[in-house]
GUMARVO-58008 format. One record per residue: x, y, z of N, C-alpha, C in turn; residue in one letter. Coordinates in pm, whole numbers, plus 50000, padded with zeros to 5 digits. Each point is the difference from the previous one (the first is absolute). Layout:
{site {X Y Z} {X Y Z} {X Y Z} 'A'}
...
This chain:
{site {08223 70279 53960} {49879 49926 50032} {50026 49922 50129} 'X'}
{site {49902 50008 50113} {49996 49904 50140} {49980 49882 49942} 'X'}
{site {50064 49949 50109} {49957 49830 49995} {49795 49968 50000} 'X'}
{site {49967 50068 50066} {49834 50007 49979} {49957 50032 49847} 'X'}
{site {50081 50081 49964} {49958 50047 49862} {49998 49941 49874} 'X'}
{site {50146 49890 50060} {50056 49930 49847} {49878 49866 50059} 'X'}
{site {49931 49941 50125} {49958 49874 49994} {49886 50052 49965} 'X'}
{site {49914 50115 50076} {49858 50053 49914} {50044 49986 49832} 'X'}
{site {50070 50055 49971} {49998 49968 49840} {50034 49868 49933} 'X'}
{site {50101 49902 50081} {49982 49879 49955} {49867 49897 50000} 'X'}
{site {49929 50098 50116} {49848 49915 49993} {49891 50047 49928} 'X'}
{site {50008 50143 49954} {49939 50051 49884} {50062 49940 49887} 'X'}
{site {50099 49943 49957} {50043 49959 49867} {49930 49890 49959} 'X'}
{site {50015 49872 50135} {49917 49908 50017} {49909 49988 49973} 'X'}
{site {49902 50096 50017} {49823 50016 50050} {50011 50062 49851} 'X'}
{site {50076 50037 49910} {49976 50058 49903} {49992 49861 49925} 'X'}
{site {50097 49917 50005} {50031 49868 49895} {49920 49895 49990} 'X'}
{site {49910 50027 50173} {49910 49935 50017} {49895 50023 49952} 'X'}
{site {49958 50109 49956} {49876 50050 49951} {50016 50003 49848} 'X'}
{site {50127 49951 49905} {49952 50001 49912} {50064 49856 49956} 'X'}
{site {50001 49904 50075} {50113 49863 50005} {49945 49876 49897} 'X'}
{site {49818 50078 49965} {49922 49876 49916} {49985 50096 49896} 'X'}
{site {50037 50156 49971} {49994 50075 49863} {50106 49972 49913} 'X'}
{site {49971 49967 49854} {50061 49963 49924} {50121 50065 49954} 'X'}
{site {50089 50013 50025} {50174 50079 49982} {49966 50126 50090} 'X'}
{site {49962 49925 50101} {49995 50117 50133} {49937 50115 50011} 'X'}
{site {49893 50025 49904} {49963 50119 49979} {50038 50129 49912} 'X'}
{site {49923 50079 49997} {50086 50141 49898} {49968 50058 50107} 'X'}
{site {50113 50128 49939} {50069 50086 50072} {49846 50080 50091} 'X'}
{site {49949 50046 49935} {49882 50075 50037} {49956 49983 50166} 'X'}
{site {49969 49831 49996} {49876 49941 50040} {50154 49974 50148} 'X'}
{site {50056 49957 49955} {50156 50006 50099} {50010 50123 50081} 'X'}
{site {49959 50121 49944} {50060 50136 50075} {49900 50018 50055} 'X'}
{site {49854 49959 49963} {49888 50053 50094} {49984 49915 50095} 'X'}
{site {50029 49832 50017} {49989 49947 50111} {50114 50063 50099} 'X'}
{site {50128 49982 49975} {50080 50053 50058} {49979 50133 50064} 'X'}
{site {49922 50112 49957} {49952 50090 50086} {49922 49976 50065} 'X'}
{site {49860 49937 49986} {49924 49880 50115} {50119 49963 50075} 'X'}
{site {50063 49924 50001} {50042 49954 50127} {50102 50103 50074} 'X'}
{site {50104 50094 49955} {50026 50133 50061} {49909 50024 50077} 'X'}
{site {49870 50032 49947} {49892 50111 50110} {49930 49905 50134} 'X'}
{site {50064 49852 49904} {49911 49968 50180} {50129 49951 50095} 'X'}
{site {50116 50021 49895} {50130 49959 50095} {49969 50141 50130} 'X'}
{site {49986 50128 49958} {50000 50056 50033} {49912 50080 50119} 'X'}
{site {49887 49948 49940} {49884 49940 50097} {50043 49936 50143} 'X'}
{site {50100 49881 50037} {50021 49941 50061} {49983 49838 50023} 'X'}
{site {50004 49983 49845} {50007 49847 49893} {50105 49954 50010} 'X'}
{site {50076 49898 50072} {50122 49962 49933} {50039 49860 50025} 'X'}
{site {49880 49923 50035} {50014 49877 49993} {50011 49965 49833} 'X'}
{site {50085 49911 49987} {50002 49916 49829} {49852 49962 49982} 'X'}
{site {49964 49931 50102} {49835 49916 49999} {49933 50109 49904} 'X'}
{site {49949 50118 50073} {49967 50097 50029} {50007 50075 49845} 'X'}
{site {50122 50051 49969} {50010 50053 49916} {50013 49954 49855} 'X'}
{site {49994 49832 50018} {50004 49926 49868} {49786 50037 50011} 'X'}
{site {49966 49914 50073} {49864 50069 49985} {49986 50120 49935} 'X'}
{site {50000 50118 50011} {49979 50189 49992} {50045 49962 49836} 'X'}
{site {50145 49904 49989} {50031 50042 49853} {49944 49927 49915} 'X'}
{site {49915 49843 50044} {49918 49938 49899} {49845 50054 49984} 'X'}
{site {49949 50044 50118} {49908 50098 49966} {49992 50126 49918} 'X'}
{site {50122 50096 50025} {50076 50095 49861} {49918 49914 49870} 'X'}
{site {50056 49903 49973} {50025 49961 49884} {49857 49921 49974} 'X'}
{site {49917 49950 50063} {49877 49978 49973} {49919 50127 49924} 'X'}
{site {50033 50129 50093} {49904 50132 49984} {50062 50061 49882} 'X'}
{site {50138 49944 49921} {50001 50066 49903} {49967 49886 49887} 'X'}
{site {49951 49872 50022} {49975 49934 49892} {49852 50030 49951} 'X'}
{site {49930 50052 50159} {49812 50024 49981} {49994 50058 49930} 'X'}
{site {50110 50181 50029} {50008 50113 49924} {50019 49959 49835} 'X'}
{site {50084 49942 49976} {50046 50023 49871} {49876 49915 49918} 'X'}
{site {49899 49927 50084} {49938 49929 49921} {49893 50094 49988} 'X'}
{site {49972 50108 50113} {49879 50071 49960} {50034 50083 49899} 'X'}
C-alpha cells in the first residue's frame, strides 16, 4: 500500500466513525458495510477531503434510516 493509499484510508476510517459517532454501539454490521461503500464510490469519484467524506457518510446513513422506515 502507497503512502496515498494508507492516508486515503485513514480518512475513510475517520469519515466512517464519524458517520456513525452518535449511533448507539456504533452501528451493525449491515448499515457499516453500506456506508462504507458510499464513501469508497465517492472516494473514488474524487472525494477525499475528511470534511467531505464525513458528509457522503452521514448522508449514507440518513438514506438508510428513510429506507428502513419506508
Amino acid at each position: 500500500m502507497s503512502e496515498v493509499e494508507g492516508r486515503l484510508r485513514t480518512i475513510l476510517d475517520a469519515a466512517l466513525e464519524a458517520a456513525f459517532g452518535h449511533v448507539r454501539h456504533g452501528g451493525d454490521h449491515e448499515s457499516r458495510k453500506l456506508v462504507a461503500a458510499r464513501l469508497l464510490d465517492a472516494a473514488r469519484s474524487g472525494i477525499t477531503a475528511l470534511d467531505e467524506l464525513t458528509a457522503v457518510g452521514r448522508r449514507a446513513l440518513v438514506d438508510l434510516k428513510i429506507r428502513s422506515r419506508a
